[in-house]
N, C-alpha and C positions, 0 to 999 in steps of 0.2 A: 504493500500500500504506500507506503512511503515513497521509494523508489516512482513509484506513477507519479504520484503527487510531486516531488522534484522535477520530474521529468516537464512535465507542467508548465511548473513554477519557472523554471528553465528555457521552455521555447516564448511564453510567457515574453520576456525579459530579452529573449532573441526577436520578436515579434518588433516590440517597442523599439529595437536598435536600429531595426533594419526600415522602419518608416522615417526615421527622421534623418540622422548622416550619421555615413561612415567615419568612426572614429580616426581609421585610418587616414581616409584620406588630408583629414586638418592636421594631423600630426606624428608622420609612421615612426621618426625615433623619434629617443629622448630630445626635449628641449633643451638648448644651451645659453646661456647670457648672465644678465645682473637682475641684482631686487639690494634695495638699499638696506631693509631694515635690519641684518645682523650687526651691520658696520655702522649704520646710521639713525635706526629706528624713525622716528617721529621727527630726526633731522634731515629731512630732503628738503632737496631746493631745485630751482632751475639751472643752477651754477654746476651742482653737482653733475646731475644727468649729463650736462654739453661736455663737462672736464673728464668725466667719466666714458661717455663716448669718446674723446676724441684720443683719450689713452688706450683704450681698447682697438682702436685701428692702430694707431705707434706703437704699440708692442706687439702686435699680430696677434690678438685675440678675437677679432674678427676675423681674419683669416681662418684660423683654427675652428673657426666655426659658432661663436659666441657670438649671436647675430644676434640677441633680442636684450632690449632696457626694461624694467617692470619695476614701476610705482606702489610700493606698499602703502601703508596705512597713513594717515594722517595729509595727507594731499590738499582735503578739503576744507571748501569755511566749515566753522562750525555749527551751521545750521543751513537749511533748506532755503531757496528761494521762493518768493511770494507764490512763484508756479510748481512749486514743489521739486522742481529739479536741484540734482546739486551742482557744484560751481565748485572750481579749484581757490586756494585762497588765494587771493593777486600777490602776495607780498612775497610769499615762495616762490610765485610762476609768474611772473609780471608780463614774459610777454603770453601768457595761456599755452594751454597743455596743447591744445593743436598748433599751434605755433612749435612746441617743442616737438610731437610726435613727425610734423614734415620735417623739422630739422635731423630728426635723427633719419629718419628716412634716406634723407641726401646721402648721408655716409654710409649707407646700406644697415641700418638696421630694421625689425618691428620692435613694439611697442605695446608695454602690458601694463594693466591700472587693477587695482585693489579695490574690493567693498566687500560687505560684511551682509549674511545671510541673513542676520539679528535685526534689532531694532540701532542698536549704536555698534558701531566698530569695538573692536579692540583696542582701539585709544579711545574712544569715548567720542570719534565721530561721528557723524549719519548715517547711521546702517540704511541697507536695499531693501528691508522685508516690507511690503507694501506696495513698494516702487519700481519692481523689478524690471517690467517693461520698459520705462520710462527713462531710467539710468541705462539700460542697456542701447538706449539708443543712443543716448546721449555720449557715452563710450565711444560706440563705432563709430557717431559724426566726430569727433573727435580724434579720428585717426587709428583708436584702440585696438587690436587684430586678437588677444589675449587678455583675459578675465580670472584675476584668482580671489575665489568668495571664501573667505573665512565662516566661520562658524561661534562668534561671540553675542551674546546677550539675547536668544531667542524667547521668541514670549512661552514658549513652553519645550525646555529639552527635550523632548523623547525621540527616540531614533528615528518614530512613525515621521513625527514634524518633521524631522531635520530631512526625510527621504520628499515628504511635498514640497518644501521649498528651493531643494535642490534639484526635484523633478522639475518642477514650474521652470529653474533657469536655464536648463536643459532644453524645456521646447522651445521657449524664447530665443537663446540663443542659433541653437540648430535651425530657427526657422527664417533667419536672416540672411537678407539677400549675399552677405561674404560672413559666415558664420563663424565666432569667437573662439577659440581655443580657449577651455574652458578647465581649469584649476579649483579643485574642491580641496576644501578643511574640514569636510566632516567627520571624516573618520578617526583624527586627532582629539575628538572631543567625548570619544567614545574607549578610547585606548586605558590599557593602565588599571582595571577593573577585577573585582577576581572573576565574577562572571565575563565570559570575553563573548555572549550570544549578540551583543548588540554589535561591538567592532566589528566580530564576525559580519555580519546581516548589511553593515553601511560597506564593510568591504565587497560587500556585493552586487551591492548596485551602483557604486562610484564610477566604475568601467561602461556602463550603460548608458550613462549620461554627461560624462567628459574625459578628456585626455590624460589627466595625472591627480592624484589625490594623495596630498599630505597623510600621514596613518599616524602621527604620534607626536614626541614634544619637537618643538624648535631647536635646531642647535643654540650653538652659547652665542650669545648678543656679546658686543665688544666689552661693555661693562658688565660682565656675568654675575662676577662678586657682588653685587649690589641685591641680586635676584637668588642665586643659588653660589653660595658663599664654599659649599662642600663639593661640589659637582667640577673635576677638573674636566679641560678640553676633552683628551681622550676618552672621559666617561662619557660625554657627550654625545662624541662619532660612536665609542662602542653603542650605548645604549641603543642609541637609532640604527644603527647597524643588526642590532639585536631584534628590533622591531621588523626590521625590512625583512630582515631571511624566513619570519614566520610566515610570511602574504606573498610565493612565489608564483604559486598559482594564479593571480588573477591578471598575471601580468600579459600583453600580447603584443604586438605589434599596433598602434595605435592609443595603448593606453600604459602608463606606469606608475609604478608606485612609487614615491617621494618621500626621501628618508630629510629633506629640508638641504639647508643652505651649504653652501661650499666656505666654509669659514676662516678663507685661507690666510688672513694678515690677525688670526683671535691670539692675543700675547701668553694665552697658555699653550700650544702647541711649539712641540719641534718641529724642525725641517721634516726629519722623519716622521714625525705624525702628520703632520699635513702631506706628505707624500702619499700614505695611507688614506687616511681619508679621499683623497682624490681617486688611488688604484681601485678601492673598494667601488666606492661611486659609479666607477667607469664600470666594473664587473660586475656591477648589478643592473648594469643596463638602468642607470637613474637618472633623472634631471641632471644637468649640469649648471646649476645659478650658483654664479658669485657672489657672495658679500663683501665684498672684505673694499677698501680704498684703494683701487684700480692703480691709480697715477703712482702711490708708493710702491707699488708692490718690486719684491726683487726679481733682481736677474735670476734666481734659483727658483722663485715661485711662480715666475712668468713660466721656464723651461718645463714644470712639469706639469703646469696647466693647458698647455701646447704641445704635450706628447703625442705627437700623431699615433703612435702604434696603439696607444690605448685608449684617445677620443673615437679610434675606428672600430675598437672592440664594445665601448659604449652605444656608439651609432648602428652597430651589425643589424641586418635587418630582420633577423630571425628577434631581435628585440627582448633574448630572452633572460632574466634573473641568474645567475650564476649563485647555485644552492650548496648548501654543505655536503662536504664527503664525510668529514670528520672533525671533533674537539676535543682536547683532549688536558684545557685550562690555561695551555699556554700556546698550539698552534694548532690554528682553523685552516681547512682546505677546504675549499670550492672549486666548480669546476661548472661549464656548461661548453653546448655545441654552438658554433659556430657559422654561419650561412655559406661559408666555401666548403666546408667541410672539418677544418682545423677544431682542435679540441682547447680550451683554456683553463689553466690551471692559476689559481689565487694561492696563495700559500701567507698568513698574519700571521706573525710574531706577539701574541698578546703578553712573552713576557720581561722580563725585568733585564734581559742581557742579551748582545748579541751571540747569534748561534745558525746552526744550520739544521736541516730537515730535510729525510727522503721522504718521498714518497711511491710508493710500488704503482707501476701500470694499472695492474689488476682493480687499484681503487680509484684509479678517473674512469675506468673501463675501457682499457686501450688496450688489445691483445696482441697487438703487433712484439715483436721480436726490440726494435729499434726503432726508434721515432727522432726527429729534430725540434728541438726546443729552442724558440725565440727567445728570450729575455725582453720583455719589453722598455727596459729601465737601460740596460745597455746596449740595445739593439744585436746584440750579440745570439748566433745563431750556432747550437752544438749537435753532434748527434749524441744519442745516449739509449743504452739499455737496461731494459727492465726497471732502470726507476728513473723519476726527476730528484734532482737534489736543490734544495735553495741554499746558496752555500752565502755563508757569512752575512745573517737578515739580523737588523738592526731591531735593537727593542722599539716593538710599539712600529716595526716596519713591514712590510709588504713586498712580496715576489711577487710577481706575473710573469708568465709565461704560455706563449702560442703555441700548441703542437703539432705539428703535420706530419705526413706519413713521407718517408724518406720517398720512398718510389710511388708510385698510385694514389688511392684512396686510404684514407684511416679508418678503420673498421672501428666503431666505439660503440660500448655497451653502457646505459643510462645509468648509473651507480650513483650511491650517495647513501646520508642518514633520512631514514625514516623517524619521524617524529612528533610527539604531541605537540600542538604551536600554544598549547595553554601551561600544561606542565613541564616544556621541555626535556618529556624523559623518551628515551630514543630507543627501536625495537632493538632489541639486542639478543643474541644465543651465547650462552655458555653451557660449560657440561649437566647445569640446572634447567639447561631448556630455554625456552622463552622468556624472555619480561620486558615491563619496561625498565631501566634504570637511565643513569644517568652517564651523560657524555665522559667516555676516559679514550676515544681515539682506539677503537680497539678492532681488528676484522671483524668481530661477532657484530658490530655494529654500521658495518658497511654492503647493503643491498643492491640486488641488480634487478631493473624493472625492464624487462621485455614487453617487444611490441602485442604479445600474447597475452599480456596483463599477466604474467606468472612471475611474482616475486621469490630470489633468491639471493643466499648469502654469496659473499664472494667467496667464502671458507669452503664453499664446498657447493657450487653450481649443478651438481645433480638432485639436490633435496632443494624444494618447491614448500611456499608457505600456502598451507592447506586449511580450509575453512572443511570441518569436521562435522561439522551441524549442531545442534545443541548448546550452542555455544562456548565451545572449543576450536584452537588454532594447534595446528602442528606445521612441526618442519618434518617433511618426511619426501621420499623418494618421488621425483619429477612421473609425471603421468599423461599426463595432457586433456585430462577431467576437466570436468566445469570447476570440482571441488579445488581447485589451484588457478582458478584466473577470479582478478580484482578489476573495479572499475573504479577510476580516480573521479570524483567528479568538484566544478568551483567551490562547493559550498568544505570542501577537506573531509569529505565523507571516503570512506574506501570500502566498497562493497562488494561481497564475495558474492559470483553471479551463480553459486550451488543454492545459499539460501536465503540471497537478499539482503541478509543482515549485515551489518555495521563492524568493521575492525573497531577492538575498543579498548581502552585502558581501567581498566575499573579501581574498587578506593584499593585494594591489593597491590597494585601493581603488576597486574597477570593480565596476559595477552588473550582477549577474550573476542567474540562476536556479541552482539547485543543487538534490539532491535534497533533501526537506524531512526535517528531523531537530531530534529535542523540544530545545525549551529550551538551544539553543546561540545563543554569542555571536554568532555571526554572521547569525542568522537573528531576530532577534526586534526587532521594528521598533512605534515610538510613532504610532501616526496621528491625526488630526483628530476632537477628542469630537463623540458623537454617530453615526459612523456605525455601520452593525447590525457585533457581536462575536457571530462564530458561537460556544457555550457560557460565555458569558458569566451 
């Protein structure tokens, strides 16, 4: 019953996409450019934007592909016009905002403005709820081509509200004669909960109805200390980094998730963490907005903002999340496929020293013999067997590496951690069997999902994870039964097609089926990018 009713709820929700526009088309990669508020907040001006532009062409940041400027918060008077529209404050924008939006134009940019879904913004300006028509016109004659709606001050939180008001900007928008590239904050205001049914739920209609949606907190504003006195830089990038890797599934080609700003000049991070921050960013296939004061920035953070090898692995058009293989408290491996074929390998140092790290073929899922590994940091190209190594990663730093097949094609097999995205405890075998526990980077922890839906360990690719009935799961010898094939579908359900039911984690910690039930903690599991998301 469930399973119908999904199904449903699913074409449903494909129904609504496909009458109004193609996500894709407004936006097939990640966006790249500025938004002032981590660096500036509530300090914008018309000064900023031009000096801000015209640094971004002298240092080749438009080149590199950083083509869009976007207006956060606080832009406006602070109150409505006698005709209800809003109006920029003249004393920040003296000569007006389309004055600025053709100026930026000439030097080949677009152009992206802030409002709020609420009654007041998040600084306490005139929010859009009421008025959404009206501003959005007023936007696009105003040059606007990009819309990011926050989510502060609604006259009634609940998910249901937050889904009609952002449905409402949705048709609005999409039904414009050059339609907005549209940036949601919903799901930011739903994150962080111990019940995660509602983040789940806004995570699933954000895709539906715009390009990219924020999931969680801000990174750190330039005065962080002020705001969160304990929270250093790298908790920051980790935290949202944390957030991101749960939601890989809803990512596609026309829509992504947005772990927030590029906080490249924030006086808590090293070279090396912002390095990371950036590698990361890139291999999640994420937004790329800068904050940070453009015209200072150095020669070292100019270079790695402009790494062509890994602005090209952020822009790939397969578009896809780069998910975890394994953690093990001090290094994270991710990996995902490629649009030529190449396989990409992430390799974080989350700890306290520099050090190096193999990693075996068998856990990106590359059976080849021999493979050449790019570097994307050195551009340097090796061949190597049977493992990659990140030799000499800097704490708090990041490898990347591109891997292609020496001769031919790379044969690669979908590998990664399977995982609760509530509990983060990860399927695992040991000689006890099944459970979930917790990430230690171990092969009992590293699965392979076939085009057949039949999950397997890497430890032993002839035993198949079998739905038993009754509400039992085994690993046992591959068959090719229904009772061994899963279906992934957006909402993180994984459903065995023997009895319908639900992979599950229950309060034990044992690897169970249950009946399938929407958007509960227990049932909503991250698996390895790339494989098919039924309503995705």
């Amino acid at each position: 019953m469930f399973i119908s009713q999904l199904k449903r709820l699913l074409l449903a929700g494909l129904a609504l996409y496909n009458v109004t526009v193609s996500a894709s088309v407004l936006q097939p990669t990640p966006p790249m450019g500025f938004n002032n508020w981590s660096a500036f907040m509530c300090g914008l001006n018309e000064s900023l934007f031009v000096e801000t532009a015209q640094a971004m062409v002298e240092k080749g940041l438009l080149a590199a592909g950083y083509n869009r400027l976007n207006l956060d918060d606080c832009w406006s008077q602070g109150s409505r016009e006698s005709n209800g529209s809003l109006l920029w404050n003249p004393e920040k924008f003296p000569h007006g905002l389309p004055w600025l939006t053709s100026y930026l134009k000439s030097l080949g940019f677009d152009s992206g403005i802030y409002t709020d879904a609420g009654i007041n913004s998040c600084g306490g300006y005139p929010g859009s709820y009421g008025y959404e028509e009206l501003d959005a016109k007023s936007f696009a004659s105003w040059g606007f081509n990009y819309l990011k709606v926050d989510g502060c001050n609604m006259p009634v939180a609940t998910e249901q509200e937050y889904e009609l008001v952002y449905g409402h900007w949705h048709g609005i928008l999409s039904a414009m004669e050059h339609p907005l590239i549209f940036s949601e904050s919903a799901p930011a205001y739903f994150a962080e909960q111990d019940n995660l049914t509602d983040w789940y739920t806004v995570m699933n209609w954000v895709p539906k109805y715009g390009q990219l949606a924020r999931h969680s907190r801000d990174t750190l504003v330039f005065n962080s200390t002020s705001y969160w006195p304990d929270i250093t830089g790298w908790d920051s990038i980790m935290f949202n980094y944390g957030q991101e890797v749960r939601l890989a599934r809803y990512q596609k080609p026309g829509y992504f998730n947005d772990p927030d700003f590029l906080i490249v000049d924030h006086f808590d991070l090293s070279l090396s963490e912002k390095r990371s921050h950036f590698a990361i960013w890139a291999s999640l296939s994420a937004p790329l907005i800068i904050s940070a004061d453009i015209p200072a920035l150095s020669a070292d953070e100019i270079a790695y903002l402009t790494n062509k090898d890994l602005i090209d692995v952020n822009q790939d058009s397969l578009a896809l999340q780069a998910t975890l293989v394994s953690q093990d408290g001090t290094w994270d491996v991710l990996t995902k496929n490629l649009a030529n074929g190449d396989r990409l390998l992430t390799v974080i140092n989350r700890g306290n020293l520099t050090a190096s790290y193999k990693i075996p073929f068998q856990r990106i899922g590359i059976s080849a013999s021999t493979v050449k590994a790019k570097d994307l940091w050195t551009k340097k190209s090796v061949s190597t067997s049977k493992v990659v190594t990140a030799v000499n990663v800097p704490s708090h730093g990041t490898a990347v590496y591109r891997i292609s097949a020496g001769y031919g094609d790379l044969d690669v097999k979908l590998t990664g951690m399977i995982f609760n995205t509530a509990s983060l405890k990860v399927l695992t075998y040991s000689h006890q069997g099944l459970a979930w526990a917790l990430s230690v980077g171990s092969d009992g922890q590293v699965w392979q999902v076939d085009d057949d839906g039949t999950i397997k360990g890497i430890f032993d690719t002839s035993k198949c994870l079998t739905d038993l009935g009754g509400g039992k799961v085994s690993l046992i010898a591959c068959s090719g039964n229904k009772t061994q094939r899963w279906e992934y579908y957006v909402t993180g359900n994984v459903v065995g097609l023997n009895t319908g039911a639900c992979l599950a984690e229950n309060n034990h910690g044992d690897v169970v089926t249950a009946k399938c039930q929407f958007e509960t903690n227990s049932q909503v599991f991250g698996l390895p990018s790339g494989i098919n998301v039924i309503g995705q």
